[in-house]
VMD Tcl script that draws the C-alpha trace (Angstrom):
set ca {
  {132.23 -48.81 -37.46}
  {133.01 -52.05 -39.64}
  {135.03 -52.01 -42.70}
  {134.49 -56.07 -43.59}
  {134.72 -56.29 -47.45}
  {135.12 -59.70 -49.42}
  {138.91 -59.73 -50.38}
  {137.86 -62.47 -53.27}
  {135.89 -59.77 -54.74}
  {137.36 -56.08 -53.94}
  {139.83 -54.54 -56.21}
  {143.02 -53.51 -55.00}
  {141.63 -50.26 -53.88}
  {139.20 -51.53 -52.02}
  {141.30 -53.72 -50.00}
  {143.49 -50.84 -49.58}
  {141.19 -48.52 -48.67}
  {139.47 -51.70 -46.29}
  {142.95 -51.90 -44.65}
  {143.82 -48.22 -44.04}
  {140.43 -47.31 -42.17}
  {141.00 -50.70 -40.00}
  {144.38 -49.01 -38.92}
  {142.84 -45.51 -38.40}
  {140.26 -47.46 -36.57}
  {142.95 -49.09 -33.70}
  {144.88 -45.80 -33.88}
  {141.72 -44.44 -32.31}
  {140.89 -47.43 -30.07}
  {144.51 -46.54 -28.53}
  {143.22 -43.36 -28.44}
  {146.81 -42.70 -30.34}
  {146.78 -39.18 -32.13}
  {148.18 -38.79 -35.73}
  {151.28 -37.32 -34.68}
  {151.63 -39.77 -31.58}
  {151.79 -42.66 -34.35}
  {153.50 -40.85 -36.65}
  {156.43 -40.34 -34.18}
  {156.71 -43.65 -33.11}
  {156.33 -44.97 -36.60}
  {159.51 -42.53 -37.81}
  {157.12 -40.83 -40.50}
  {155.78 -37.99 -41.24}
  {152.81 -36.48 -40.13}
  {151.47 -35.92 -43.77}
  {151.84 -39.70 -44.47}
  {150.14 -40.80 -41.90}
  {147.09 -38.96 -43.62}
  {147.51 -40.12 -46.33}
  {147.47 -43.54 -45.21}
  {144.15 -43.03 -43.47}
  {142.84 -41.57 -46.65}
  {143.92 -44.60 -48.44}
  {146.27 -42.76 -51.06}
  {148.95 -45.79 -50.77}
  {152.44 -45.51 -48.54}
  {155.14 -47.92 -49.32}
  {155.82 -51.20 -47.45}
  {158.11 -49.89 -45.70}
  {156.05 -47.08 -43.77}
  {153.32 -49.84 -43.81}
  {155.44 -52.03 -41.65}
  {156.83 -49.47 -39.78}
  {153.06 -48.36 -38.80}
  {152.39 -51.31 -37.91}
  {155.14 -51.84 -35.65}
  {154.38 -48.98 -34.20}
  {150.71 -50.56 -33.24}
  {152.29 -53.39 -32.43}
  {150.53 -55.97 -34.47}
  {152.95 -56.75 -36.82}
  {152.74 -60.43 -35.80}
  {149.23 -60.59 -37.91}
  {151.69 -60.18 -40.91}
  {152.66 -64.09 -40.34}
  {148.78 -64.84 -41.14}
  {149.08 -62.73 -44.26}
  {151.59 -64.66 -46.00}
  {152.57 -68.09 -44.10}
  {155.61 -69.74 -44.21}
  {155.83 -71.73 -47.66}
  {157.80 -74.51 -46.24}
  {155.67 -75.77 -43.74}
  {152.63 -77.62 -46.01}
  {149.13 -78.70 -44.37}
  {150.16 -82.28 -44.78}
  {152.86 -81.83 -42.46}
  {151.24 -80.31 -40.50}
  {149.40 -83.04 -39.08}
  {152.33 -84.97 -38.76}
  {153.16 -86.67 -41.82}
  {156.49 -85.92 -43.38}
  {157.07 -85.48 -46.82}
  {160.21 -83.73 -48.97}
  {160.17 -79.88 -49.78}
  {158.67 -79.39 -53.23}
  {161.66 -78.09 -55.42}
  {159.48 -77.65 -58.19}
  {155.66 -76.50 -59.42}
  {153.99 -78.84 -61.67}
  {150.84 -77.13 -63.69}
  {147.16 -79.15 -63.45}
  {146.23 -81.42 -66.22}
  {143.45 -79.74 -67.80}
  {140.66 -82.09 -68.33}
  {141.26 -82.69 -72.13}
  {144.76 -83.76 -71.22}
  {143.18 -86.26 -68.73}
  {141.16 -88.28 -71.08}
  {141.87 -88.85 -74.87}
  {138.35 -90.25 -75.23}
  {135.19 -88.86 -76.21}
  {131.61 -89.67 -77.44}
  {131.59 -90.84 -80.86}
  {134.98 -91.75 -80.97}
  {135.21 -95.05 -80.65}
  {135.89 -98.10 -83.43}
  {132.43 -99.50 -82.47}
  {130.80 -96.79 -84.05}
  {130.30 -98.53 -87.56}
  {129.02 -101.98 -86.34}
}
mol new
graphics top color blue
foreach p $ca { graphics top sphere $p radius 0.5 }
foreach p [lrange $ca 0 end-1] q [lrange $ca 1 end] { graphics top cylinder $p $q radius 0.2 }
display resetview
């Protein structure tokens, strides 16, 4: 069974929910019982259900499950590290950022507009 929603558009407990039956679903491709996991996770039982369920853990016994499955490397794709840009990335070097600098709206960009100008009158 596939659980593939669109992350840009679920609400948070859709993405939960999307997230918890993915784990139920390799805790059964292991063929890994509830209380197997729940061991080896250093949980309870109960949580575990009620992880499956979706009815939120903490990050903690998120991780820890995890662990237990042994995927918590795909938590490095969730949230990369900061420091290393795209630019540099392909080899060009440039200096950390030590500060965030807002967009310029486009009104900010250009003071000029139609009707405007000092030609108008001539």
């Amino acid at each position: 069974m596939s659980y593939n929603i669109d992350f840009a558009l679920a609400t948070s407990n859709q993405i939960e929910a999307a997230l918890c039956k993915r784990l139920e679903s390799i805790r059964l491709s292991r063929n890994i019982t509830q209380a197997q996991l729940a061991e080896e996770a250093g949980v309870s039982l109960r949580t575990i259900g009620r992880l499956e369920k979706g009815q939120g853990v903490s990050m903690d016994t998120f991780i820890r499950i995890l662990m237990a499955l042994s995927i918590q490397q795909n938590l490095e794709a969730l949230l990369p590290d900061p420091s290393v840009r795209p630019i540099e990335r392909v080899g060009m070097s440039a200096g950390e950022r030590q500060r965030a600098r807002p967009a310029k709206a486009i009104d900010e960009l250009s003071s000029w507009s139609w009707g405007d100008g000092k030609d108008d009158d001539e």
